[in-house]
Predicted model as a PDB file, atoms N, CA, C, CB and O in Angstrom, pLDDT in the B-factor column:
MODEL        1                                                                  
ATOM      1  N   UNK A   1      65.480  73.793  95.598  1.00 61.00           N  
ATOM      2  CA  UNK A   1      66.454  74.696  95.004  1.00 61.00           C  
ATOM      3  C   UNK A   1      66.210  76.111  95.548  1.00 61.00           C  
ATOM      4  CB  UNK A   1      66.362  74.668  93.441  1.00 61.00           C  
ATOM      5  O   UNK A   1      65.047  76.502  95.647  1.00 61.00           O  
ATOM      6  N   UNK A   2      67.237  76.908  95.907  1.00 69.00           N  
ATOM      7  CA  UNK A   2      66.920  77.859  96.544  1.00 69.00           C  
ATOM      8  C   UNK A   2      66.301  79.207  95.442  1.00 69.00           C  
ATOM      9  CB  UNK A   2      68.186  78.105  97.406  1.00 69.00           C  
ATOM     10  O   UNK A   2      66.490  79.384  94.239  1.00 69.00           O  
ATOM     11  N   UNK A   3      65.811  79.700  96.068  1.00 75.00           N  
ATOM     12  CA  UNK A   3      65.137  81.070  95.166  1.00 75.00           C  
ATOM     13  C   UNK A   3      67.024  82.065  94.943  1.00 75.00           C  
ATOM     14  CB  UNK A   3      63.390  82.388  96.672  1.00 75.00           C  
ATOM     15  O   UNK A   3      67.938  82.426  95.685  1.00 75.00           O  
ATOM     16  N   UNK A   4      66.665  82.109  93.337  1.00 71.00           N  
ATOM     17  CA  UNK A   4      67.724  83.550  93.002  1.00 71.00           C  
ATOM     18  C   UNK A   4      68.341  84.702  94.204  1.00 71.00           C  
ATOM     19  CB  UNK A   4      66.759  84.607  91.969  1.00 71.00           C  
ATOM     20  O   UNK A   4      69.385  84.899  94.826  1.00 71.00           O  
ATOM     21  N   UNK A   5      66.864  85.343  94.064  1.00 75.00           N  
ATOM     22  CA  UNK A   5      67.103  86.288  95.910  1.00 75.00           C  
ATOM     23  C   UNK A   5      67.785  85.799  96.381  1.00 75.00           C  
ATOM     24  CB  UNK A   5      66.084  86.421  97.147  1.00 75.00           C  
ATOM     25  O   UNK A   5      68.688  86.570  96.702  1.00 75.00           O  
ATOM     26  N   UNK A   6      68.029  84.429  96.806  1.00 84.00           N  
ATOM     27  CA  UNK A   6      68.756  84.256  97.816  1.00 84.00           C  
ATOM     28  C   UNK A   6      70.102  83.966  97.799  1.00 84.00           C  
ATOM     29  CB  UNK A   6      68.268  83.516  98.386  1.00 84.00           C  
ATOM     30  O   UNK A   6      70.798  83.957  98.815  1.00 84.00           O  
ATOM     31  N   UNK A   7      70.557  83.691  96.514  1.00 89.00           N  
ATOM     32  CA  UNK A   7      72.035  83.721  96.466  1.00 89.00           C  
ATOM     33  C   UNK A   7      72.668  84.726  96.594  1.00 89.00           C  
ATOM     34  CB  UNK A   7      72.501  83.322  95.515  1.00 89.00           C  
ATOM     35  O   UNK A   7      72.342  85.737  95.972  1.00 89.00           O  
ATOM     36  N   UNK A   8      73.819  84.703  97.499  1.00 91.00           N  
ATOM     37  CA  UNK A   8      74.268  85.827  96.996  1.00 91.00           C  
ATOM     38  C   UNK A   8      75.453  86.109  95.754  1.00 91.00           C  
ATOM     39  CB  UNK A   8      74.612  86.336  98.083  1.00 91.00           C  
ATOM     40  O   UNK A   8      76.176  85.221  95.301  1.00 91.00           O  
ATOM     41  N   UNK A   9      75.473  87.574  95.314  1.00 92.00           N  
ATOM     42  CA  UNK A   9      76.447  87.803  94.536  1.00 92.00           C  
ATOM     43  C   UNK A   9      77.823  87.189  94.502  1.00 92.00           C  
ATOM     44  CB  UNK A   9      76.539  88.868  94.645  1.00 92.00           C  
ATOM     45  O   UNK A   9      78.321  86.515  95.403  1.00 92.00           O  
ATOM     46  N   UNK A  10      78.425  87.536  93.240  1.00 95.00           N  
ATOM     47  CA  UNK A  10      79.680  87.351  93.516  1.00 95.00           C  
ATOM     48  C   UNK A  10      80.638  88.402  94.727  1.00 95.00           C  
ATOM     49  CB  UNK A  10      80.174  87.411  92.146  1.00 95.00           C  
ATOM     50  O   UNK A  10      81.375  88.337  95.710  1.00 95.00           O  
ATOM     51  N   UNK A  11      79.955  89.366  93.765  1.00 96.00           N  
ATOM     52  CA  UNK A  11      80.293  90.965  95.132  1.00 96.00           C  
ATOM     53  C   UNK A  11      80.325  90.618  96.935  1.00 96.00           C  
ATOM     54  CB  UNK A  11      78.511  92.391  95.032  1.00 96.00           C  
ATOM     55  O   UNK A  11      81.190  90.956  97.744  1.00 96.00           O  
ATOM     56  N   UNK A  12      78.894  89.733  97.201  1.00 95.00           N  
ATOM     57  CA  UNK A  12      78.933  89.307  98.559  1.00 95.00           C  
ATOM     58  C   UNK A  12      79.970  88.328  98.685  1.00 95.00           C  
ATOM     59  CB  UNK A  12      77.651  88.777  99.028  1.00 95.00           C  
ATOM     60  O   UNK A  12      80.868  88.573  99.490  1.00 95.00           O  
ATOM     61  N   UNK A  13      80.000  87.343  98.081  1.00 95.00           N  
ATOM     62  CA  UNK A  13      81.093  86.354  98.346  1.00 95.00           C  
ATOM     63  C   UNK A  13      82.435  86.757  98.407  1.00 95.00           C  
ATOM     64  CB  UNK A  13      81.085  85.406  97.433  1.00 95.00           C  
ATOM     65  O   UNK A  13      83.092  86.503  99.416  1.00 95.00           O  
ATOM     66  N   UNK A  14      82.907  87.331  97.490  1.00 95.00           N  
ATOM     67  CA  UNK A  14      83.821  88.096  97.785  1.00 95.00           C  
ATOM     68  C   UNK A  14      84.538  89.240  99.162  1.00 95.00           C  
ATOM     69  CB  UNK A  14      83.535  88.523  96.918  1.00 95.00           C  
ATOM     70  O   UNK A  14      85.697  89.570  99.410  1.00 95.00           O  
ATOM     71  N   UNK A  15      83.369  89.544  99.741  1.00 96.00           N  
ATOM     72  CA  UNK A  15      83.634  90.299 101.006  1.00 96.00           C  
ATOM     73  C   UNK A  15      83.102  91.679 100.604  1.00 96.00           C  
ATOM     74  CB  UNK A  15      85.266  90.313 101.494  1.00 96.00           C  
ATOM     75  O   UNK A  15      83.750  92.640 101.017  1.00 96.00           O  
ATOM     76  N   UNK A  16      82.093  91.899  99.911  1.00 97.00           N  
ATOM     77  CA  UNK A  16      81.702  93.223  99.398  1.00 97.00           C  
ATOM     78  C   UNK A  16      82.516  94.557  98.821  1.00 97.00           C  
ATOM     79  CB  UNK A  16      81.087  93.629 100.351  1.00 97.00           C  
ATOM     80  O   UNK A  16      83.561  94.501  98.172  1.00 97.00           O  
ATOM     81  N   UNK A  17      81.971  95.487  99.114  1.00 98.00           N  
ATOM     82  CA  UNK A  17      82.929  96.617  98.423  1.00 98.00           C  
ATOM     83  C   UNK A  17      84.801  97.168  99.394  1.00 98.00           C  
ATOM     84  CB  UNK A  17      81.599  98.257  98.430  1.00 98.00           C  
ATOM     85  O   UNK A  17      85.792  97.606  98.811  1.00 98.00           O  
ATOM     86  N   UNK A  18      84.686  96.962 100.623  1.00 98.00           N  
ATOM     87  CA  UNK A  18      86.244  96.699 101.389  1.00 98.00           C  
ATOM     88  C   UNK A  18      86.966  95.859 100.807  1.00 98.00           C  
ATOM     89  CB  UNK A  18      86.273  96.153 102.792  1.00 98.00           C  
ATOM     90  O   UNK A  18      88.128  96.136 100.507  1.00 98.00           O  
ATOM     91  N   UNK A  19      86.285  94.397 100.474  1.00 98.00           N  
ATOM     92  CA  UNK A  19      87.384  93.544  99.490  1.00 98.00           C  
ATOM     93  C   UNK A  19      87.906  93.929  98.403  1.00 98.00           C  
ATOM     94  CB  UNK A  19      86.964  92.454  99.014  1.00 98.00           C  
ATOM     95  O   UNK A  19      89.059  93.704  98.036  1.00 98.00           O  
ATOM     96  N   UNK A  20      86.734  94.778  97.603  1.00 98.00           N  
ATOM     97  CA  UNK A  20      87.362  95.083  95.779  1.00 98.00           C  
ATOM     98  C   UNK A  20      88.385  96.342  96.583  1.00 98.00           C  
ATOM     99  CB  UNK A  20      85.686  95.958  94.030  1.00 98.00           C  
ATOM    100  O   UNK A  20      89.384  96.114  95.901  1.00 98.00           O  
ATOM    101  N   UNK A  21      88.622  96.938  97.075  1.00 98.00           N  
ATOM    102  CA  UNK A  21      89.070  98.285  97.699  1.00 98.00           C  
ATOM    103  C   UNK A  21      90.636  97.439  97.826  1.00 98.00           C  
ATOM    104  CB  UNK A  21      88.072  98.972  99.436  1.00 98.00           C  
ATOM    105  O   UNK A  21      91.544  97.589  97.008  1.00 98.00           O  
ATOM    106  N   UNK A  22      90.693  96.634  98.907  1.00 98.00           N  
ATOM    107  CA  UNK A  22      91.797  95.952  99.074  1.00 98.00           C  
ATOM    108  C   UNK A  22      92.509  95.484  97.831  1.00 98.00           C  
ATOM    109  CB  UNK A  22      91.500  94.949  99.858  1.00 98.00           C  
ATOM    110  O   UNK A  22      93.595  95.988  97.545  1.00 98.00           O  
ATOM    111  N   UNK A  23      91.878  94.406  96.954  1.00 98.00           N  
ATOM    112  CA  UNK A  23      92.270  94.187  95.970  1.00 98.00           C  
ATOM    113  C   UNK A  23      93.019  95.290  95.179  1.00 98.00           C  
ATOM    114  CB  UNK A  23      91.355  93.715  95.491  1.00 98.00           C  
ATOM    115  O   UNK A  23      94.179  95.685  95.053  1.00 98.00           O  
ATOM    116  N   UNK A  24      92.053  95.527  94.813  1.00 98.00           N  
ATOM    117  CA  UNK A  24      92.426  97.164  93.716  1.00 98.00           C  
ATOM    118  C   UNK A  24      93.681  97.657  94.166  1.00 98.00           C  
ATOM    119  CB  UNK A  24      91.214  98.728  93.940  1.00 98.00           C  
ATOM    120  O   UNK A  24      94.638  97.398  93.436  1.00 98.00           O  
ATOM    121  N   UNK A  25      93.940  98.443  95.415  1.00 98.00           N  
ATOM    122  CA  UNK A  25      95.203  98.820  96.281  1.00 98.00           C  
ATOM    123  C   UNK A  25      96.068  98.190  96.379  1.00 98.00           C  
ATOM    124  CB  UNK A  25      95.114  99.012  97.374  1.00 98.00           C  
ATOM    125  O   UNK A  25      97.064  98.813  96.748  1.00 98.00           O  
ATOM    126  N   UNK A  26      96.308  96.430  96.105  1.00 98.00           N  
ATOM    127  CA  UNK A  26      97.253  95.645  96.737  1.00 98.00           C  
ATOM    128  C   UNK A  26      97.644  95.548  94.787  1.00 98.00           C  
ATOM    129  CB  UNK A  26      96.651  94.032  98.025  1.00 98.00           C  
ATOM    130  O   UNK A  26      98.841  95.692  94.538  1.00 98.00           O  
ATOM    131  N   UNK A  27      96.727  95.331  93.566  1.00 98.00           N  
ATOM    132  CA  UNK A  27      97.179  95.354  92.219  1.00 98.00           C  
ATOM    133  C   UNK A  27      98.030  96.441  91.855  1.00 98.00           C  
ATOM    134  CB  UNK A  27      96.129  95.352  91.377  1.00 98.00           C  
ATOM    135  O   UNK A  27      98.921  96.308  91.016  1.00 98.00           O  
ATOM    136  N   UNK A  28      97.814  97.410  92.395  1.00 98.00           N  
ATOM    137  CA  UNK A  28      98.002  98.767  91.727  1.00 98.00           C  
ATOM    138  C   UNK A  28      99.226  99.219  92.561  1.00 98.00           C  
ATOM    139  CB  UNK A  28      96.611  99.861  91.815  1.00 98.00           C  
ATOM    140  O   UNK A  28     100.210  99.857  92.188  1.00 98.00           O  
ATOM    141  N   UNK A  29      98.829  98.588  94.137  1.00 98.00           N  
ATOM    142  CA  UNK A  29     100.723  98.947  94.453  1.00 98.00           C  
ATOM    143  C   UNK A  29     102.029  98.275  94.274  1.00 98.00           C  
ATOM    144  CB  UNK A  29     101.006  99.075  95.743  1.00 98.00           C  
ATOM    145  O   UNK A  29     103.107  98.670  94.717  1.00 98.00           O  
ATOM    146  N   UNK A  30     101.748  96.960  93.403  1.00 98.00           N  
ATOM    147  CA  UNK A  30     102.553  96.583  93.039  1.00 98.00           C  
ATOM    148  C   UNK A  30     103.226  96.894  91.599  1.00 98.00           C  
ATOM    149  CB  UNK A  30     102.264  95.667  93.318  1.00 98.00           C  
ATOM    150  O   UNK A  30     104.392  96.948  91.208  1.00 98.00           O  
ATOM    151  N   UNK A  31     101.816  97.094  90.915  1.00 97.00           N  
ATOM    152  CA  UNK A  31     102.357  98.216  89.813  1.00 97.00           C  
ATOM    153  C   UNK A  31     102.929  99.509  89.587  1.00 97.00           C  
ATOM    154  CB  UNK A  31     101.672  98.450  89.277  1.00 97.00           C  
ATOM    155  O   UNK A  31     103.436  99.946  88.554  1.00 97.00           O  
ATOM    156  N   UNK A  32     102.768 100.085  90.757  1.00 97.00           N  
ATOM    157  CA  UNK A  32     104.092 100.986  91.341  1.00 97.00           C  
ATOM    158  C   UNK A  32     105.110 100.825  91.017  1.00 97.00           C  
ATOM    159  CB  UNK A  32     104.409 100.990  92.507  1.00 97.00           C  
ATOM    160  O   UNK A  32     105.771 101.476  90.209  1.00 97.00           O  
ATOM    161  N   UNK A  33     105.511  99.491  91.894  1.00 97.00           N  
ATOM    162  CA  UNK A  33     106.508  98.986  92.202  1.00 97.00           C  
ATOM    163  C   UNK A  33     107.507  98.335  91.298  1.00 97.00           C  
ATOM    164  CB  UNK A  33     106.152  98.346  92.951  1.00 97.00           C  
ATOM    165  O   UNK A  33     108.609  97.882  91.608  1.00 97.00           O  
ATOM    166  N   UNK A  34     106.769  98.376  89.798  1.00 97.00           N  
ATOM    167  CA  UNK A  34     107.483  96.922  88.815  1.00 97.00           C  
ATOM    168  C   UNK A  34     107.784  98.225  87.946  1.00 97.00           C  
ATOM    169  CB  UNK A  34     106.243  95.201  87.930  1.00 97.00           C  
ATOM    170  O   UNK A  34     107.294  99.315  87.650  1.00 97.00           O  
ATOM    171  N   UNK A  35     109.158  97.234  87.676  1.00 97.00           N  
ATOM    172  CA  UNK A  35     109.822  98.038  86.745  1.00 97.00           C  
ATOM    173  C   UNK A  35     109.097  98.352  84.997  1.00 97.00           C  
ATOM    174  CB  UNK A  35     111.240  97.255  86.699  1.00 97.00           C  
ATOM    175  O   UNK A  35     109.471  99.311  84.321  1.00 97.00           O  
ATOM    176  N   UNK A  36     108.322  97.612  84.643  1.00 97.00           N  
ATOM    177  CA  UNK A  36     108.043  97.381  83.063  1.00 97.00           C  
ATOM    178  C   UNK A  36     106.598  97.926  83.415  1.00 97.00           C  
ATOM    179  CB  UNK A  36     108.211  95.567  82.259  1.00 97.00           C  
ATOM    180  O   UNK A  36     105.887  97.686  82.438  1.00 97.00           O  
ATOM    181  N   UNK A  37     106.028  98.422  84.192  1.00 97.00           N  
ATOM    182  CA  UNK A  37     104.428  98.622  84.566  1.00 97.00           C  
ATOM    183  C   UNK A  37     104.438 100.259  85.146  1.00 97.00           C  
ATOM    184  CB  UNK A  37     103.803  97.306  85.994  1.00 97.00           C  
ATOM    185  O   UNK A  37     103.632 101.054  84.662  1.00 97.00           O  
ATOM    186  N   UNK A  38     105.319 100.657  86.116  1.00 97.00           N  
ATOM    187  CA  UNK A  38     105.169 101.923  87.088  1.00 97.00           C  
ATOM    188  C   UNK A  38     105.464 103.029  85.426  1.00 97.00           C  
ATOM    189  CB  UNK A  38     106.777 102.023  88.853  1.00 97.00           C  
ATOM    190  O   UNK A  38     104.690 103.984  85.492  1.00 97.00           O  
ATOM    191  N   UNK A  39     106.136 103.074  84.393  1.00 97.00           N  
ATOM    192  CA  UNK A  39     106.351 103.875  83.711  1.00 97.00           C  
ATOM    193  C   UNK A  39     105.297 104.655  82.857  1.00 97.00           C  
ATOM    194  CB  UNK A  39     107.132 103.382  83.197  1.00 97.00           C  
ATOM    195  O   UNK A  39     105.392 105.706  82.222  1.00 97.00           O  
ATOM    196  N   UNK A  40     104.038 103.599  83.098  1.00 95.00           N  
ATOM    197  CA  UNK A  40     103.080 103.782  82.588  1.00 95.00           C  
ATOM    198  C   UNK A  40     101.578 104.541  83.145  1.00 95.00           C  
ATOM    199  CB  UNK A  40     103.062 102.718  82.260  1.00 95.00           C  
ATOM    200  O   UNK A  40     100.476 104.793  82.657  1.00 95.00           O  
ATOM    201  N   UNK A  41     102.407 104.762  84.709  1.00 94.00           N  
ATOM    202  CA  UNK A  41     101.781 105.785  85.955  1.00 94.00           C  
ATOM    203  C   UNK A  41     103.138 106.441  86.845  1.00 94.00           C  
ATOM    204  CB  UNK A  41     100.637 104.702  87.231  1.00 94.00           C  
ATOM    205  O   UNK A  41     103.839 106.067  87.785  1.00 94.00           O  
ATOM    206  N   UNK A  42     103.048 107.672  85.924  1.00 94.00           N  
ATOM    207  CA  UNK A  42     104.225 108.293  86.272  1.00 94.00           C  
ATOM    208  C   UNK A  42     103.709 109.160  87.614  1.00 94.00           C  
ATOM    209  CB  UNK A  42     104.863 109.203  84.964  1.00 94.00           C  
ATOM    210  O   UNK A  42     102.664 109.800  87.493  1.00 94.00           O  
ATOM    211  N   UNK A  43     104.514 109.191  89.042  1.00 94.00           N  
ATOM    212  CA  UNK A  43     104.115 109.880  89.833  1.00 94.00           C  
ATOM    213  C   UNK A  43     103.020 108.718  90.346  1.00 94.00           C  
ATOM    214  CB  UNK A  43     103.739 111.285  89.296  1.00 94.00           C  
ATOM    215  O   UNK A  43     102.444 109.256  91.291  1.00 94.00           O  
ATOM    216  N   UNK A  44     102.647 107.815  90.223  1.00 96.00           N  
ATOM    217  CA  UNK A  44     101.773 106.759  90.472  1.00 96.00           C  
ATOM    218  C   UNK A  44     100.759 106.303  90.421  1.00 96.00           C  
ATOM    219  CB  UNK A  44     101.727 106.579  91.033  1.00 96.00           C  
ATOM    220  O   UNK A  44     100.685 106.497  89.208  1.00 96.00           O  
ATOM    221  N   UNK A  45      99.445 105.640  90.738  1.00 97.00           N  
ATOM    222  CA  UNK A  45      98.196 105.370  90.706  1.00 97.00           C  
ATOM    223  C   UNK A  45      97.403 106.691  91.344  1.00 97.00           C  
ATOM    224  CB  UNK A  45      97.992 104.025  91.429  1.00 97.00           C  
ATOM    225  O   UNK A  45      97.770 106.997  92.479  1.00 97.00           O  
ATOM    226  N   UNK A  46      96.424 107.453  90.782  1.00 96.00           N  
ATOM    227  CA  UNK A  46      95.863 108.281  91.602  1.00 96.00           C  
ATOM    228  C   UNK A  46      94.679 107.602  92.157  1.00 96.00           C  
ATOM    229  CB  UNK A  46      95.593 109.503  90.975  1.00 96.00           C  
ATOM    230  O   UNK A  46      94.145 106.612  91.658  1.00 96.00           O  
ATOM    231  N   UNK A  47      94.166 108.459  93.658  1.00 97.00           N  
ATOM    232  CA  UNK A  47      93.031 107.868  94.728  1.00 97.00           C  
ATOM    233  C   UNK A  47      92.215 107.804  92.943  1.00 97.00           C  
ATOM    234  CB  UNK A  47      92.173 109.258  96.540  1.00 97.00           C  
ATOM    235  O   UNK A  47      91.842 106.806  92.327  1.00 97.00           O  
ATOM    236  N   UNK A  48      92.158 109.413  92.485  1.00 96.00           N  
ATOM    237  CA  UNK A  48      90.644 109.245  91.415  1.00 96.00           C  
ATOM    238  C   UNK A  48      90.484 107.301  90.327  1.00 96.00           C  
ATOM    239  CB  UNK A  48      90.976 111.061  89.696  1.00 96.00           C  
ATOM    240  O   UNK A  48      89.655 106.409  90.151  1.00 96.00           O  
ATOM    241  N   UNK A  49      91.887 107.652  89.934  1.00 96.00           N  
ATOM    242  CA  UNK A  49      91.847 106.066  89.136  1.00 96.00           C  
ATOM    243  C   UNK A  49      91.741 104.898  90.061  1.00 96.00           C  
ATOM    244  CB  UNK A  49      93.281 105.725  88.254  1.00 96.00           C  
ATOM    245  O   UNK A  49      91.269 104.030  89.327  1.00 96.00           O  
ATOM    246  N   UNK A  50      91.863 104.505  90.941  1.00 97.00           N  
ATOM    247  CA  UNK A  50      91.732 103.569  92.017  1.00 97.00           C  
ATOM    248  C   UNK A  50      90.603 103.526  92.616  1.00 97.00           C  
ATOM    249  CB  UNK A  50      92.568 103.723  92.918  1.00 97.00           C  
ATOM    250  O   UNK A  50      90.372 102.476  93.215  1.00 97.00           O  
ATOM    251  N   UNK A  51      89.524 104.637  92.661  1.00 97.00           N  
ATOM    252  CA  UNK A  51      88.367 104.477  93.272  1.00 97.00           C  
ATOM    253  C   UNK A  51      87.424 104.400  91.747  1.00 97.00           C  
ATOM    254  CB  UNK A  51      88.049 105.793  94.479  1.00 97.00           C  
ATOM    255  O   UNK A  51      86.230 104.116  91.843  1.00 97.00           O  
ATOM    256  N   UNK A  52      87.925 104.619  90.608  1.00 97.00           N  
ATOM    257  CA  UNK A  52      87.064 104.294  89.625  1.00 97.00           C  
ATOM    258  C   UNK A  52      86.849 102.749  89.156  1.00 97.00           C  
ATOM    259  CB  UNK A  52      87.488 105.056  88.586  1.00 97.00           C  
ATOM    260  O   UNK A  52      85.872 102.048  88.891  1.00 97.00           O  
ATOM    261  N   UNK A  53      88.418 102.558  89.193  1.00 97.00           N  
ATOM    262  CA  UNK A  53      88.169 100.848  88.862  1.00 97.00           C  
ATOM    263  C   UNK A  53      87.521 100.533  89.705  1.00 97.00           C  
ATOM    264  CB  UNK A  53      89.278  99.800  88.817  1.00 97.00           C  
ATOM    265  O   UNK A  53      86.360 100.348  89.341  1.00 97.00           O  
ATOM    266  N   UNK A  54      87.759 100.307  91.075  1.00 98.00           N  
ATOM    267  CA  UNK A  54      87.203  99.679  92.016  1.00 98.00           C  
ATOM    268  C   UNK A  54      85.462 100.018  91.795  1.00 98.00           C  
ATOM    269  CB  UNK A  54      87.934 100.165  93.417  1.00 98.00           C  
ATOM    270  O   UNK A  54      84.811  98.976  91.869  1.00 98.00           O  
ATOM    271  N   UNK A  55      84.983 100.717  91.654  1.00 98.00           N  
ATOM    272  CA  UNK A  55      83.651 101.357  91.559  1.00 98.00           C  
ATOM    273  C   UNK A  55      82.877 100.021  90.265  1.00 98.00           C  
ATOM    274  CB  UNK A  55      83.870 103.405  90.879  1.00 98.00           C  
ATOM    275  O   UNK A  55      81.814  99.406  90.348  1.00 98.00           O  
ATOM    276  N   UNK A  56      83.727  99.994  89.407  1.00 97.00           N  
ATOM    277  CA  UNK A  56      83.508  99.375  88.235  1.00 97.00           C  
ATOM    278  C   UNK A  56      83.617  97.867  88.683  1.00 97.00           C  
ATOM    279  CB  UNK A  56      84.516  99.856  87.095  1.00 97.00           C  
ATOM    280  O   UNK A  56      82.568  97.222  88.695  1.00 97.00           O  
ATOM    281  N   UNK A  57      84.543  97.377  88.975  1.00 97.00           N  
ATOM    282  CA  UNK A  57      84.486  96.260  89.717  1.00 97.00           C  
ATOM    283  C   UNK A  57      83.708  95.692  90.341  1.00 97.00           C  
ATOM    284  CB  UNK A  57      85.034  96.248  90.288  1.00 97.00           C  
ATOM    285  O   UNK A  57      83.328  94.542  90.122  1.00 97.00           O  
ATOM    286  N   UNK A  58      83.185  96.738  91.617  1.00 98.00           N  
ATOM    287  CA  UNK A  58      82.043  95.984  92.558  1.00 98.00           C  
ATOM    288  C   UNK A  58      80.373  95.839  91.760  1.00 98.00           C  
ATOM    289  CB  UNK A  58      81.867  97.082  94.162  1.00 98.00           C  
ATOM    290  O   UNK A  58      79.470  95.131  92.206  1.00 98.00           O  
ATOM    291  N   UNK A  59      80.292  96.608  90.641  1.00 97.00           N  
ATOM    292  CA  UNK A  59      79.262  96.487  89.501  1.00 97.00           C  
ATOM    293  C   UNK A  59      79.453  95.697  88.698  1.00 97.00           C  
ATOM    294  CB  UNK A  59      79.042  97.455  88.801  1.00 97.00           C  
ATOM    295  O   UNK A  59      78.433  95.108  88.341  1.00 97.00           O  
ATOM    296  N   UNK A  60      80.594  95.327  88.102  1.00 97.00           N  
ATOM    297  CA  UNK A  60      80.705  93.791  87.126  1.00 97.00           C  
ATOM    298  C   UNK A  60      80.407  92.737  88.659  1.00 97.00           C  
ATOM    299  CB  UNK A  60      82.900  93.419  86.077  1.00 97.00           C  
ATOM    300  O   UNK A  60      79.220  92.413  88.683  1.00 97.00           O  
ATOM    301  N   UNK A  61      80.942  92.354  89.478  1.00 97.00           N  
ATOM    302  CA  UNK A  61      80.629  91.568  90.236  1.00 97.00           C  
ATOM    303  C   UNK A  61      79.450  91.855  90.760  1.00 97.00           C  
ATOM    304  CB  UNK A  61      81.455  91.391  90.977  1.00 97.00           C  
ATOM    305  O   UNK A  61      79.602  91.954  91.978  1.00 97.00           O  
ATOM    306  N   UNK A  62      78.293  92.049  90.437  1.00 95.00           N  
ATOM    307  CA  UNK A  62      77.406  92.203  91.407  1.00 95.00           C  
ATOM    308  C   UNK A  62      77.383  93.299  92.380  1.00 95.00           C  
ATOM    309  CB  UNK A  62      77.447  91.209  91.997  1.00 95.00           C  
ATOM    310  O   UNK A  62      77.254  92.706  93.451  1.00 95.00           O  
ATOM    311  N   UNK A  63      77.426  94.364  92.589  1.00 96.00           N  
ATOM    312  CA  UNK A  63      77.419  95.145  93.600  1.00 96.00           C  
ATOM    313  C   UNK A  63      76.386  96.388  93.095  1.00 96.00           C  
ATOM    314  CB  UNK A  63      78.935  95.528  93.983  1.00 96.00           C  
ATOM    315  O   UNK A  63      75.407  96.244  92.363  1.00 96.00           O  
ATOM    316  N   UNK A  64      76.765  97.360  93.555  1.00 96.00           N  
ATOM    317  CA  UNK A  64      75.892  98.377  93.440  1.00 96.00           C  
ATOM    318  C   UNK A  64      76.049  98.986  91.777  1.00 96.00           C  
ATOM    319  CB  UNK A  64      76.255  99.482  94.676  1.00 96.00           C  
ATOM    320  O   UNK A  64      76.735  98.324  90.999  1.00 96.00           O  
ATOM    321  N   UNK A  65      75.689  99.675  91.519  1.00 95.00           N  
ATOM    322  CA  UNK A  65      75.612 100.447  89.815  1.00 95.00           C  
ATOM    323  C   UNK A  65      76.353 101.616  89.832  1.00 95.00           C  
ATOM    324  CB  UNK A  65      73.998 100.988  89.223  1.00 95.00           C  
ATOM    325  O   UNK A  65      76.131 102.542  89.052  1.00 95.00           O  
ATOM    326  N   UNK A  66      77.327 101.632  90.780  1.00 95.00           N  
ATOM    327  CA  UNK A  66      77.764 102.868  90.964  1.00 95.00           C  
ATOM    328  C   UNK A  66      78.749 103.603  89.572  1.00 95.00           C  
ATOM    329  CB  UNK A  66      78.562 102.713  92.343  1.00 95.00           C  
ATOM    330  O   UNK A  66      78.559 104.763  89.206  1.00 95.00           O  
ATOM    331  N   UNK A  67      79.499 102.938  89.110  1.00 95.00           N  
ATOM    332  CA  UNK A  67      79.554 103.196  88.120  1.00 95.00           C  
ATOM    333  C   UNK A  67      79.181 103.344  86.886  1.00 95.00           C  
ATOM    334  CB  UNK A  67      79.887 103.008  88.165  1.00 95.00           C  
ATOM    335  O   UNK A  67      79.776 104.028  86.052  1.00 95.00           O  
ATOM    336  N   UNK A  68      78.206 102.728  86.713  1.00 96.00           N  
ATOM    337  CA  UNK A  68      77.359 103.303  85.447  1.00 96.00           C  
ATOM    338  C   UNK A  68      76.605 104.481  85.603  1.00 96.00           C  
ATOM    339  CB  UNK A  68      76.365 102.360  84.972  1.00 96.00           C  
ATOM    340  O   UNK A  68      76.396 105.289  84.698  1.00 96.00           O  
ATOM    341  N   UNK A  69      75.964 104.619  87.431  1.00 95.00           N  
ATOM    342  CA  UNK A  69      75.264 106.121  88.025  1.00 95.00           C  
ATOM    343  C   UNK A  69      75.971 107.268  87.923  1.00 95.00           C  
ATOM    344  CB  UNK A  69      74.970 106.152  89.505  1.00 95.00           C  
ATOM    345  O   UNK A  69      75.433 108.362  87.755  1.00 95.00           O  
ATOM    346  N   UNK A  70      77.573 107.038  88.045  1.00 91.00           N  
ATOM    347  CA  UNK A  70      77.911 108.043  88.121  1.00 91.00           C  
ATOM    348  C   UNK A  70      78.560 108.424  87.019  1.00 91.00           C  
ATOM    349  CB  UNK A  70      78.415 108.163  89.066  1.00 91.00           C  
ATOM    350  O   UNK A  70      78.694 109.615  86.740  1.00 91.00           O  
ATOM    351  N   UNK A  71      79.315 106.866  85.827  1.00 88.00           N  
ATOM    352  CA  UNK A  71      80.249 107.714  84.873  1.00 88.00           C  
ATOM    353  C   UNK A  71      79.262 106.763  83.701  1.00 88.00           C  
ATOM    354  CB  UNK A  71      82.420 107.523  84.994  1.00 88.00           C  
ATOM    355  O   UNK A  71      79.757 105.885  82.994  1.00 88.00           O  
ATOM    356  N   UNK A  72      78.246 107.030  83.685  1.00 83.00           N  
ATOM    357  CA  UNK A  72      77.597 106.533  82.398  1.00 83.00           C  
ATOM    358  C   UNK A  72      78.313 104.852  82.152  1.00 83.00           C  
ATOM    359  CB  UNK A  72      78.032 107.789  80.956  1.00 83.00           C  
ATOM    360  O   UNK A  72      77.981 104.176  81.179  1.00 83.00           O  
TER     361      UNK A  72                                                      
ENDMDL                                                                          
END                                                                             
């Protein structure tokens, strides 16, 4: 059975932090885009909210702590 160490994350499997980036960008521009969703980001998704989820993301999956380092 392989040692823990050696699995990797979900974060790695996934394609690391470029994948959650993609993701995040491809959710959020479609929520732009929808009529019952964009009203609720007027003027649209900002970089700041899009690089926070994503931040949060690659830390629930396994990735770095960046969000808890930086926003508690």
């Amino acid at each position: 059975m392989p040692d823990a160490d050696d699995i990797p994350s979900l974060h790695a499997w996934a394609g690391g932090d470029a994948a959650f980036r993609g993701l995040i960008d491809a959710f959020y521009d479609r929520v732009e885009h929808d009529e019952l969703l964009s009203p609720l980001f007027p003027g649209g998704v900002s970089e700041e909210h899009r690089s926070h989820v994503t931040t949060w993301w690659i830390e629930v999956f396994g990735g770095a702590p960046g969000y808890t380092h930086d926003h508690g």
